[in-house]
N, C-alpha and C positions, 0 to 999 in steps of 0.2 A: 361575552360568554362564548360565541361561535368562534371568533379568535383561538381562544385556549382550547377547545375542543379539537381544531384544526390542527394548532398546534401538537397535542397528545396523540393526534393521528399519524402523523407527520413521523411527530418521534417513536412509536410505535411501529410502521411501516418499517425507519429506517435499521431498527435493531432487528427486525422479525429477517430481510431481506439481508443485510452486514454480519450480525453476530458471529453463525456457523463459521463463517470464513476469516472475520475477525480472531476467533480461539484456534483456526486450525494455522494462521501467523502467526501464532504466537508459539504454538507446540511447534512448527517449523523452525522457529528461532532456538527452541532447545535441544533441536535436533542438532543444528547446524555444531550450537553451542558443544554440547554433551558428546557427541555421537561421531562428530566429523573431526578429524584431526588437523592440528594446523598445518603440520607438514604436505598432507594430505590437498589440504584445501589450496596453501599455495603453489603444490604444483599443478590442481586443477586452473586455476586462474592464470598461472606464470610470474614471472618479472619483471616481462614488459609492458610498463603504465598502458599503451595503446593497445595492447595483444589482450593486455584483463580486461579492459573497460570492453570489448569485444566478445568478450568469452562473457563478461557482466549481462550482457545484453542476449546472447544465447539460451544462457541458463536461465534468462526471466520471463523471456516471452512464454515459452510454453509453462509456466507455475499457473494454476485455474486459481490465483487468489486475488481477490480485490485488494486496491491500494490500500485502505486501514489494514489488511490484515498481511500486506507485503512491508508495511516499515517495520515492525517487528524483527525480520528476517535479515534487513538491509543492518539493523542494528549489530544484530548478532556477527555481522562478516565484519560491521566496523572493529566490535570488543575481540573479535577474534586476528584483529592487523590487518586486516585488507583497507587497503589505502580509500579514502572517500571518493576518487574519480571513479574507481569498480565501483564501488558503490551507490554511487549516484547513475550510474549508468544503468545497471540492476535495478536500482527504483523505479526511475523513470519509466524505462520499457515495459517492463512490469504493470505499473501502474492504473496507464489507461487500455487495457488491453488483457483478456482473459481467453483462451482456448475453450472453457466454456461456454463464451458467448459465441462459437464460431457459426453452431448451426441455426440459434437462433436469428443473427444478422443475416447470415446465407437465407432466410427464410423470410426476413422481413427486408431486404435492405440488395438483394442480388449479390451477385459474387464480387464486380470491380468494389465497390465501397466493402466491401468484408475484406478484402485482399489487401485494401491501401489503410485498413488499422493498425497491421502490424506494421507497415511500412513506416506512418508515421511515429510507430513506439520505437523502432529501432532508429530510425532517422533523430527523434527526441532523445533517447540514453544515449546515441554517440556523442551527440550535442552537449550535454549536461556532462557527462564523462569528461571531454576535450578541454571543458569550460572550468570545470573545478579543478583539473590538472594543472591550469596556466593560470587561472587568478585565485582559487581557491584555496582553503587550509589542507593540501593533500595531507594525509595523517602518514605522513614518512616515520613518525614513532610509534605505530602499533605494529609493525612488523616484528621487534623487537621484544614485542610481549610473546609470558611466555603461559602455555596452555596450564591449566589449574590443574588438570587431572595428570599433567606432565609435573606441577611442582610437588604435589601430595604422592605418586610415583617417585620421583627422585627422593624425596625425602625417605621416605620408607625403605629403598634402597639403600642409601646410607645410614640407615639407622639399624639395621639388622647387621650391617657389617659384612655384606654379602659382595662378592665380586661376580657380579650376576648383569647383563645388560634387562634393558624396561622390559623388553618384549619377552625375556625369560619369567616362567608362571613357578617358581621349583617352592618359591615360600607360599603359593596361594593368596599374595594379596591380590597378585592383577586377575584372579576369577573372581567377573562378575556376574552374575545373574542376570539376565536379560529383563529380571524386575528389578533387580538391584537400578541399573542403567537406565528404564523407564520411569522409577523416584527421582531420578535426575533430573530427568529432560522436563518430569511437570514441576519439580521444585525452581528448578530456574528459568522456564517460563511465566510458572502462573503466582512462584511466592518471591522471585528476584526480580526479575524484570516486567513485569507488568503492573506490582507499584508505584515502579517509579515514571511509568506515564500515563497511570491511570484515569489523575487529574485532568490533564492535557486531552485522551480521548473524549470523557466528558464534555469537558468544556465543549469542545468538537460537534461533537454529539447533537448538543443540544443547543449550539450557533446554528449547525444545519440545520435542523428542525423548525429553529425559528424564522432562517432565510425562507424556506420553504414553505411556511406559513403566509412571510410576509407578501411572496412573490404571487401562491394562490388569491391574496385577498387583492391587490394594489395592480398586478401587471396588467401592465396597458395592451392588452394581445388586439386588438383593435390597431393601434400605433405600430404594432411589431408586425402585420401583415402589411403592413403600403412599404415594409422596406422589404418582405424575404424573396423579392425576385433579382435584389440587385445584386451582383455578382461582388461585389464590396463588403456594403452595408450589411448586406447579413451575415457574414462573416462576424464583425462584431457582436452584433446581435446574438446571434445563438452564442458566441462563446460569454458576453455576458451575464445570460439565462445557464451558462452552464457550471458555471465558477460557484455560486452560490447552494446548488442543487447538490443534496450527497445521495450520488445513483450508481448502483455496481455497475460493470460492464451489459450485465444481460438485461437488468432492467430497464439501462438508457436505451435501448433499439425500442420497445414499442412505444415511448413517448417520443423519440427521434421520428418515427414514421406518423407520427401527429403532426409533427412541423414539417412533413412532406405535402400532407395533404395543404397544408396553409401555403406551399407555395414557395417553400424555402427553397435556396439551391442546394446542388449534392455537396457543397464542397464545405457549406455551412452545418450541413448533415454531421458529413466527416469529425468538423469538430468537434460538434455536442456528444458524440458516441464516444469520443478520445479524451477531449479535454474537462468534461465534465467527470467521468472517475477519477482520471490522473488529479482533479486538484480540490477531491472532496474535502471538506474543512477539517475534518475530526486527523486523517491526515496529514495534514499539512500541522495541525498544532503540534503532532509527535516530531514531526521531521525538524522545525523549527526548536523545538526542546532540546532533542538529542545530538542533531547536528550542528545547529548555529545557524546566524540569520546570514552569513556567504553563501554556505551550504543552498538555503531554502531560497537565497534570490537566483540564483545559478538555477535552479531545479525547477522552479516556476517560472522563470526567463522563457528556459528552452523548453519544456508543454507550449504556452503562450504562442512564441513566435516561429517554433517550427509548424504545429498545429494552424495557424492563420495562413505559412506561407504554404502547405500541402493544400489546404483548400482553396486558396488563390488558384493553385495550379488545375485540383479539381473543376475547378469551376470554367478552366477555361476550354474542358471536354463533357460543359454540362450536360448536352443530349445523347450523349454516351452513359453518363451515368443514370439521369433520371430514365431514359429507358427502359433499365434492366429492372429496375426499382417497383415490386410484384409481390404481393403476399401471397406465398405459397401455402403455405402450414402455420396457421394460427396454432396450433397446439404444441410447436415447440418451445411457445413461449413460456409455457409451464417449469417450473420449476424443477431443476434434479433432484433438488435436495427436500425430501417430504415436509410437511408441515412439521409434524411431530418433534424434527427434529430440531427446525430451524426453532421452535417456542423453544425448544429444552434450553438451546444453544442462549437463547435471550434471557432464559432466568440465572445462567450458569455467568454471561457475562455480565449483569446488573450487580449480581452477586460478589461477583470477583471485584467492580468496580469498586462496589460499597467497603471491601476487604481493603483494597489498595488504599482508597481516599482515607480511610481510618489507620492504614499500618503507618503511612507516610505524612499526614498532617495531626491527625487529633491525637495520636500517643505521642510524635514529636512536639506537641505543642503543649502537652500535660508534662511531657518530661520537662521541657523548657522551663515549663511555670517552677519546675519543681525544684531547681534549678535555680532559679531565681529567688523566691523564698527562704531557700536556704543558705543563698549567700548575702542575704538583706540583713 
């Protein structure tokens, strides 16, 4: 019975802490979708594979979304033709790493380890980028797709019989309302693309919840202190503890600064604040769905082994880092985002989830039946 209660807490924490920022990747990816022109977008990114994955990595670091609510986003550049090495670049940096969390690591964690977060996000998307470019399924065929509001334009054009270019307004179809354009962006976030991995964050979900359960009841933190002064060993260790754990950016720093007091090195620090958002499970099930299992060994490759070899290197300036390492301001650990909002945020995504789980299995699977009977 304390099991399941833990667990409930577990998954309760992690929606009350994910949701907000979960639904605000998701209206980002309708933005990107709705809102952002493809022409537009690819001369923000460019032509050159290495020049976008580059610019992939720019545009993601500063986005304040956690990784559940940045694959949404990642999705959106894929359906929109940008090649999967930008893409994977953009995740990755993204991922483990939030401009949110800048002041509260600045507060619990000093400045050198807040500085070498992004360090490691951008060193991990060039990594992931390079790596799906040269063995990956680069998507050389979404370029060639063509933008939906571009094909129901064109059509309209030709159908009036008008010798008129897109950008001309003279028949009134292209004023849109600025609510007109906002039915958009929530119809193809919250009624297109968020059934279709609804399931997948579930599942996510509630695998975290249960790792986290299981780690509270079972982990040998006893075992895990005789190794966190070795400059090695606890490198694994915390990245371990951190794979299993689903913790946003800002969360993981005042449980990060619990396995300071135990003893850990900075460099083992580093990873658990990095690699523990970058490769939360709920995560990882979308990436894996949407992208393919290339996509997601490239992607979790480079978290992995750039993350171990930054804190190798960490580690070999440990009394540089643990130095600086001071609680300044316990009260930044507080949250930006009011409570108020983040509950609404968790009944709005359960919601949606229950929508998605039922739009894309139990009416497919009623129609199937139906379907079946009728040709018996």
């Amino acid at each position: 019975m304390d099991i399941i209660v833990i667990f409930f807490q577990y998954f309760y924490s992690i929606l009350l802490e994910n949701s907000f920022f979960i639904l605000i990747g998701f209206l980002l990816a309708g933005v990107i979708q709705i809102l952002l022109p493809k022409h537009l977008l690819e001369k923000l990114i460019g032509k050159s594979t290495i020049g976008g994955i580059f610019k992939g990595i720019l545009i993601g670091l500063p986005l304040p979304i956690c990784s559940c609510g940045i694959v949404p986003a990642a999705i959106a550049l894929k359906e929109k033709g940008i090649k999967d090495s930008v893409a994977a670049s953009f995740l990755v940096s993204t991922s483990g790493f939030s401009v949110s969390s800048i002041f509260t690591s600045y507060s619990f964690l000093g400045l050198p380890l807040t500085l070498m977060r992004p360090v490691v996000a951008a060193f991990s998307g060039a990594t992931a980028g390079v790596l799906v470019h040269l063995f990956g399924d680069d998507n050389q065929e979404g370029s060639t797709k063509t933008d939906l509001n571009e094909i129901s334009m064109n059509n309209h054009c030709n159908s009036c019989n008008q010798n008129h270019s897109m950008s001309s307004r003279h028949c009134g179809y292209h004023k849109t309302t600025r609510n007109d354009k906002f039915r958009e962006v929530l119809n193809y976030s919250f009624r297109e693309m968020f059934p279709d991995v609804s399931t997948s964050l579930l599942i996510g979900l509630v695998f975290a919840a249960l790792m986290g359960t299981l780690m509270n009841v079972i982990m040998p933190w006893g075992v895990m202190k005789t190794f966190a002064g070795d400059p090695v060993i606890s490198l694994f260790v915390l990245l371990l503890v951190s794979i299993p754990l689903y913790v946003c950016p800002t969360v993981s720093i005042p449980i990060a600064l619990g396995f300071v007091f135990m003893g850990f090195t900075p460099g083992s620090i580093l990873i658990f604040i990095y690699a523990g958002p970058a490769t939360n499970i709920a995560a990882l099930s979308m990436v894996i769905n949407k992208f393919g299992k290339k996509f997601f060994g490239i992607y979790i490759t480079s978290i992995l082994v750039v993350s171990l070899l930054m804190g190798y290197i960490v580690n070999l300036f440990s009394n540089f880092f643990m130095g600086i390492i001071v609680i300044r301001n316990l009260s930044l650990y507080n949250s930006v985002i009011p409570f108020s909002i983040r509950l609404i945020s968790v009944v709005i995504l359960i919601c949606l989830m229950v929508y998605g789980i039922y739009r894309t299995k139990i009416v497919k699977l009623s129609q199937q039946s139906a379907f079946d009977y009728k040709h018996e």
